[in-house]
MARDO-179709 format. One record per residue (C-alpha): residue number from 0; chain; x, y, z. Coordinates in steps of 0.02 Angstrom, whole numbers. Example, Ala and Ser with C-alpha at 12.3 -4.5 7.8 and 13.67 -1.06 7.14 Angstrom:
BEGIN
(0, 'A', (615, -225, 390));
(1, 'A', (684, -53, 357));
***
This chain:
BEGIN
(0, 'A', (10277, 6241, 2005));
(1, 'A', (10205, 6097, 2122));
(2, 'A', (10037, 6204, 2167));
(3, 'A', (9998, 6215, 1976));
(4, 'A', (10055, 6035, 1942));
(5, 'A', (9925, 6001, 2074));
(6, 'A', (9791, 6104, 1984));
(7, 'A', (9850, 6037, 1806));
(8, 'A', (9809, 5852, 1887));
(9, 'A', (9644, 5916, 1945));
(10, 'A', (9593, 5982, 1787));
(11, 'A', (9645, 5823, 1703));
(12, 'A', (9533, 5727, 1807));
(13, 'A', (9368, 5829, 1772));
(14, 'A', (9437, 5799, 1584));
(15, 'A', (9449, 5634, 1606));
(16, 'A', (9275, 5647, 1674));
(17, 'A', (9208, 5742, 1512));
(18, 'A', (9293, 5633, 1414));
(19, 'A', (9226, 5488, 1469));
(20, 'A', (9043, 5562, 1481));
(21, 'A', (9056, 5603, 1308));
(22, 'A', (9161, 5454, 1233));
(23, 'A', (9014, 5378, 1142));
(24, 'A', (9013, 5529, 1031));
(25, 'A', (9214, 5561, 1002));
(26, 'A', (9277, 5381, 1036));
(27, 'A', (9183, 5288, 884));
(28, 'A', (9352, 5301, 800));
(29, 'A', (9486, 5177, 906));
(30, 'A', (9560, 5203, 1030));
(31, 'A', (9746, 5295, 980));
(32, 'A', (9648, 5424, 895));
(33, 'A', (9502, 5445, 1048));
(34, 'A', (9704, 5466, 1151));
(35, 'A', (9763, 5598, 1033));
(36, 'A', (9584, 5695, 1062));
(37, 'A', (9599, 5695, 1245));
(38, 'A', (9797, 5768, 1210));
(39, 'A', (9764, 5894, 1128));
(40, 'A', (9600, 5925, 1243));
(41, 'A', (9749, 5939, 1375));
(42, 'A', (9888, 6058, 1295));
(43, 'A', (9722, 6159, 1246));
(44, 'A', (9682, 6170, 1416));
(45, 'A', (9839, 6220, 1478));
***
């Protein structure tokens, strides 16, 4: 479980990276919503 919680955390990151990259496009609504993007970004990727 720890080695995959460890690649979950890694993945995160590089979504965080996206994310961010691209928050000009997804993030004109505020901020809560721009969150509940990104979660569902995250259960989709895992």
């Amino acid at each position: 479980m720890k080695p995959r919680t460890i690649d979950v955390f890694e993945d995160m990151r590089q979504l965080l990276v996206f994310a961010m990259s691209t928050s000009q496009i997804i993030c004109e609504q505020p901020v809560v919503k721009c969150r509940r993007l990104l979660k569902n970004a995250l259960l989709l990727a895992l």
